[in-house]
N, C-alpha and C positions, 0 to 999 in steps of 0.2 A: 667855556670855549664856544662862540659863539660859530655862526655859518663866516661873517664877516670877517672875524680872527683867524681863520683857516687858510681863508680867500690872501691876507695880506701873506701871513707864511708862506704858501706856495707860492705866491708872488713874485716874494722877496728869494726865497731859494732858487726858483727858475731865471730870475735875470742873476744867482751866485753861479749857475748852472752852465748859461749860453753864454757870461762872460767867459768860464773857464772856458768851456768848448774851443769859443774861437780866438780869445789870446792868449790861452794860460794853459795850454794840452798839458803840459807834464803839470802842473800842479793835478792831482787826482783828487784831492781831496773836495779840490771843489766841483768836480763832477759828483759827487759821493751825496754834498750835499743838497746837492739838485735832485736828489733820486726822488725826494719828500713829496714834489710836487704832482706831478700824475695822479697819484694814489685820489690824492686830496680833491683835484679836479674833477675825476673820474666819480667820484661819491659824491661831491657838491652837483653835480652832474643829476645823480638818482634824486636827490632831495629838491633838487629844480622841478624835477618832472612831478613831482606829487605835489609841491606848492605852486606850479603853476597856472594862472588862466587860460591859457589859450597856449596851447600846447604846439600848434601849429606856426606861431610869433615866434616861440622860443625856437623851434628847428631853423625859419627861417631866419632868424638875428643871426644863430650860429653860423649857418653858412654864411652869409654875407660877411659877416667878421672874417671868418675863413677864407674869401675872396680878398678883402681888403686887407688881409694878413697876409698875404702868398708873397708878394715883392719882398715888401721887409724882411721875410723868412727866407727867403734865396738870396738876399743879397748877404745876411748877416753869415747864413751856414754856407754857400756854393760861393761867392762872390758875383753871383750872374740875377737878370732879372726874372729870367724864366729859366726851372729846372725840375726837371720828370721824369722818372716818379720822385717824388718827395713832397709829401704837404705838410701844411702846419697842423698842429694840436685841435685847432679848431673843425676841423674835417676829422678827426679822429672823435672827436666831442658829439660833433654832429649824427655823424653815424650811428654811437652806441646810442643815441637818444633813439634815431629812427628806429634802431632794432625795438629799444623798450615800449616806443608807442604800436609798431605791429605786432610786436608780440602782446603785449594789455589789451588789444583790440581785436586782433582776430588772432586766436590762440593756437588755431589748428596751422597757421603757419609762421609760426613763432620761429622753431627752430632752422625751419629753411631758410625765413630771413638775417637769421643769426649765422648760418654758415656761410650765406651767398653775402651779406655784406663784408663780413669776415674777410672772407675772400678777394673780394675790393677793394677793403682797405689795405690789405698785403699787395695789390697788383698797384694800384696809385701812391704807395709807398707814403700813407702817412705816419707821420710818429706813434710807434708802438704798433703800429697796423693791427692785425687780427687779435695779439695780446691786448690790447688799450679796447677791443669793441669787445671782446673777454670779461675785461674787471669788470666793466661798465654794468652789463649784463650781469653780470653776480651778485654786484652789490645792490642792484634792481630786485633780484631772485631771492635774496637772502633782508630784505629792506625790515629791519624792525629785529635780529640777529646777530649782533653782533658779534657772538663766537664763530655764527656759519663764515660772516664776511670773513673776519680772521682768517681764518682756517682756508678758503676758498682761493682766497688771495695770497696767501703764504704760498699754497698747491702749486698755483700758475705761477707765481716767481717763481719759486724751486723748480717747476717744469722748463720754463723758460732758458733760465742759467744752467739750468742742465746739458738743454740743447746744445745750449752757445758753447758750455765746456767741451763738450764732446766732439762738436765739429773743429773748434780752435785752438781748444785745449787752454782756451784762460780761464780764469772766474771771471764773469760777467761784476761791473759796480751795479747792476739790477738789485742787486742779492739788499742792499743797503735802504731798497724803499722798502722793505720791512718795517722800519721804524717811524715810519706814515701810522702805523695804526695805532701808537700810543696815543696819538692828535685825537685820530678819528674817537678814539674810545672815551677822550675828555669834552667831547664835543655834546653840546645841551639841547641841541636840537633846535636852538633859538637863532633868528637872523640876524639882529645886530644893526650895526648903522648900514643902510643901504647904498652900499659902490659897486654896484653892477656895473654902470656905464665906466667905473674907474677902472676897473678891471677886465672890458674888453676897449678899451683905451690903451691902457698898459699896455698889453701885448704886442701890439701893432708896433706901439710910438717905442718901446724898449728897444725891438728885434730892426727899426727904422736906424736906430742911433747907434745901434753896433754894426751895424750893414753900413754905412757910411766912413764911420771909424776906420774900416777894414777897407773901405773901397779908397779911401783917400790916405790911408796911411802908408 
């Protein structure tokens, strides 16, 4: 299981994911199978940062993606073309990166930058906010461990779903990206054919052609 075979799963689960979301609410299942994806983002996320060259290309790609995501992402989930708080996955990608590069670089203030982005990204309400710059950071902490990652990210789901039960009283579909980690665990450490640019394509151009669908349907 290469980096590349990960990349197309998640891929492919996140547009079974944001179709259900926004035409197919009562089917659950396929929200269920969208859970795969984060997980997978969030760790190809940590593996970027240690094969990258220039570390500082890769924050800014992200953001910028993240900018050029934001319409398509409001149109697809709000029907609107500006709506806030709410950003896309790419602001949420972005951030846990920034955390890993200030905390790898200046250590002594690692964990502040970890709370205070945290915190940011809960106030700008990106996807998975302060949990998604959480995993990020774990599997950064834990890089070369795969029992710690397990276990680390099992913690914070269970934390998470916990939360959500207790104020709603439902079970959270959270509870289902558990099974992100069989992937991660078959995974070989190798890159694969390189679709980076296909997969920050994909995201724009998918979340573009559901946001249209819904605006004009």
């Amino acid at each position: 299981m290469t980096s590349t075979n990960l990349k197309i799963i998640a891929c492919i689960t996140m547009l079974i994911d944001h179709v259900g979301a926004v035409f197919f609410s009562k089917y659950v299942w396929l929200r269920i199978i969208g859970r795969i994806a984060f997980p997978i983002f969030a760790y190809l996320i940590v593996e970027g940062y240690f094969h990258t060259k220039n570390i500082k290309k890769y924050l800014t790609r992200l953001l910028l993606f993240g900018v050029v995501s934001e319409i398509p992402f409001n149109l697809a989930f709000y029907g609107e073309l500006f709506y806030f708080p709410g950003l896309n996955i790419f602001f949420t990608l972005f951030l846990g990166l920034l955390v890993i590069y200030i905390y790898d670089n200046y250590k002594s203030y690692g964990g502040i930058a970890l709370i205070i982005i945290g915190v940011i990204a809960e106030f700008i309400g990106t996807d998975y906010g302060m949990i998604g710059i959480l995993v990020i950071f774990l599997f950064y902490i834990f890089k070369g461990n795969y029992i710690m990652q397990a276990i680390s990210f099992i913690a914070i789901t269970l934390i998470g779903v916990g939360t959500e039960y207790y104020m709603s009283g439902q079970l959270s579909i959270q509870i289902y990206s558990i099974t992100s980690l069989f992937l991660l665990y078959i995974y070989n450490g190798k890159k694969g054919m390189n679709i980076k640019y296909l997969f920050y394509g994909f995201y724009p151009g998918h979340l573009l052609i559901i946001g249209l669908i819904r605006l004009f349907n």
